[in-house]
C-alpha positions as CSV (number, residue, x, y, z in Angstrom):
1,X,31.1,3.8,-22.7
2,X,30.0,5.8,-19.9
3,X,27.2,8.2,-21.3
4,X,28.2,11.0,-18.8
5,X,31.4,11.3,-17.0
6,X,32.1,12.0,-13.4
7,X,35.1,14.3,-13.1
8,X,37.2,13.1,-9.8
9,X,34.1,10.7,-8.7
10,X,34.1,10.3,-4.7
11,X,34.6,7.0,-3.2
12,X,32.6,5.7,-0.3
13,X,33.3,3.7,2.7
14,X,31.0,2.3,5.3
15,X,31.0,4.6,8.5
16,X,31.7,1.7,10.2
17,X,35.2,0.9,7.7
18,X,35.4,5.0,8.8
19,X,35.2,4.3,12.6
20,X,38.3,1.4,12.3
21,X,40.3,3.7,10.0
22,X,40.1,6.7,12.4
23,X,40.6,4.5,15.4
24,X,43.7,2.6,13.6
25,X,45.4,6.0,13.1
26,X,44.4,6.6,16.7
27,X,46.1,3.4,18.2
28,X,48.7,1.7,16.1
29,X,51.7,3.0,15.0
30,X,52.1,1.5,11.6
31,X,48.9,3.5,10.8
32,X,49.6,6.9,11.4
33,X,51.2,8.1,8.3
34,X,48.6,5.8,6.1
35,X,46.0,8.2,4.4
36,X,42.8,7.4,3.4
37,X,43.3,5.9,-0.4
38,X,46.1,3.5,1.7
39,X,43.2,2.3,3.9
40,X,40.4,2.0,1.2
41,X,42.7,-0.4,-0.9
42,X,43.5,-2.2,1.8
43,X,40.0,-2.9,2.7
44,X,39.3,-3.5,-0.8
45,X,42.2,-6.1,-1.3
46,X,40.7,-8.0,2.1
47,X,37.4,-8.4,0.3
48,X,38.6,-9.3,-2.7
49,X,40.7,-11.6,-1.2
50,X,38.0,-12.9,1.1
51,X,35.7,-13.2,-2.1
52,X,33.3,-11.0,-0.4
53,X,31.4,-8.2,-1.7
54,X,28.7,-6.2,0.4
55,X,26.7,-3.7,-1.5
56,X,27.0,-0.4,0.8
57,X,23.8,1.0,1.3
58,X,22.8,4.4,1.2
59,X,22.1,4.9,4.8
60,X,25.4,2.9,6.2
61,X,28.0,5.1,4.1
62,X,29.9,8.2,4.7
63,X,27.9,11.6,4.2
64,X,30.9,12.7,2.2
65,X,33.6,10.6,0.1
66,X,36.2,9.1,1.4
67,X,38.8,9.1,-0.7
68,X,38.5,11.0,-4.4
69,X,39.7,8.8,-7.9
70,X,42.4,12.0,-8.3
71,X,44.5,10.7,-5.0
72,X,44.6,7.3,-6.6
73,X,47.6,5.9,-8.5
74,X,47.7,4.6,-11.6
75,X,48.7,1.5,-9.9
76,X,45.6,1.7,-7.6
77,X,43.3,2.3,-10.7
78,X,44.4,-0.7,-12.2
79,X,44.2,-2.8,-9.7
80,X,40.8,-1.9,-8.9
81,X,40.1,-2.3,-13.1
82,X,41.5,-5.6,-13.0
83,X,39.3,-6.5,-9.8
84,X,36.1,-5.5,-11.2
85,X,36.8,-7.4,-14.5
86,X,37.7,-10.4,-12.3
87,X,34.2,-9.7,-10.1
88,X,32.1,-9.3,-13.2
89,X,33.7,-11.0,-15.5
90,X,33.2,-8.4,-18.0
91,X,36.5,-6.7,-19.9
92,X,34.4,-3.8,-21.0
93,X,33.6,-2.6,-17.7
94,X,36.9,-0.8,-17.4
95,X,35.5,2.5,-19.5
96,X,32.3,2.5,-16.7
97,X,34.7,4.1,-14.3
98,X,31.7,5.0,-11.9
99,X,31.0,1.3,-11.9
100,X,34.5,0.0,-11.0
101,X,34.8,2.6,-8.7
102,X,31.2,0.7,-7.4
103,X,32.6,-2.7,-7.3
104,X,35.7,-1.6,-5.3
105,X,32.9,0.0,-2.8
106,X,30.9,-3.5,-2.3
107,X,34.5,-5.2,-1.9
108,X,35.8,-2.6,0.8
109,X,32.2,-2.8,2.6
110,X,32.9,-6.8,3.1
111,X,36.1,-6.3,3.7
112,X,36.3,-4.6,6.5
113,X,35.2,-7.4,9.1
114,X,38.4,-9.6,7.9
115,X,40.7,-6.1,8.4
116,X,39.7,-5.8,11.4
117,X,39.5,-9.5,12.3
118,X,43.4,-9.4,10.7
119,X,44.5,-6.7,12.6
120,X,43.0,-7.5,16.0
121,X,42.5,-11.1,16.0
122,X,46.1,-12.3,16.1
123,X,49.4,-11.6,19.0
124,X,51.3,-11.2,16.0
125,X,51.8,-7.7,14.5
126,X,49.9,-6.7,11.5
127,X,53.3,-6.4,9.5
128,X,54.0,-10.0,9.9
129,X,51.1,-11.3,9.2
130,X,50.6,-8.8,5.9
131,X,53.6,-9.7,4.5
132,X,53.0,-13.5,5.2
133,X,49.4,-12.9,3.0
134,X,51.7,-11.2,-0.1
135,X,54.0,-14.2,0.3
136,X,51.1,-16.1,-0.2
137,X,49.9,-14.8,-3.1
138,X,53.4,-14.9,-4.8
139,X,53.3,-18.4,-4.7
């Protein structure tokens, strides 16, 4: 167990993942009613995905949180439980909050290039192609 815990711990993104996310709501219509805990799982689900974790350094994240662990679902929260015990391989490191909390940071952080790649790099819309990528995983 966690020797201190963090009531409502912030959660970071890159200002760069920042940038995207303000310009998505910006551009595209299918963004504008998303809110910032939509965005930071999907960023962490294309990094998971992607098997690619970045560590987010002090000087490249947000001055303030992004999103806070109270706007989360429990659905969220377990999802980012069950990636950090698939990334660390480690069962126990669902009571280190903080720490989960940490992994779902590195996963968001490198996976922000294959959003936007996602999102921008294809003439289909970003519907279609999500919803091709959860077919995919049904399988």
């Amino acid at each position: 167990m966690e020797s201190k815990a963090i009531k409502d711990p912030q959660i970071f993104i890159s200002k760069e993942a920042r940038q995207l996310f303000d310009n998505l709501r910006e551009q595209l219509e299918e963004f504008k009613q998303m809110d910032n805990r939509d965005f930071f799982m999907l960023a962490v689900l294309f990094g998971y995905l992607n098997n690619k974790r970045k560590k987010l350094e002090h000087s490249s994240k947000t001055e303030s949180g992004f999103t806070r662990e109270r706007y989360l679902s429990l659905e969220d929260n377990g999802i980012l439980k069950a990636i950090a015990i698939a990334g660390e391989k480690d069962i126990s490191i669902v009571n280190k909050i903080v720490h989960v909390y940490s992994i779902a940071e590195e996963y968001a952080n490198g996976g922000i290039s294959y959003l936007k790649e996602f999102i921008f790099g294809d003439q289909a819309s970003f519907i279609k192609n999500f919803a091709h990528e959860i077919k995919k995983l049904s399988k």
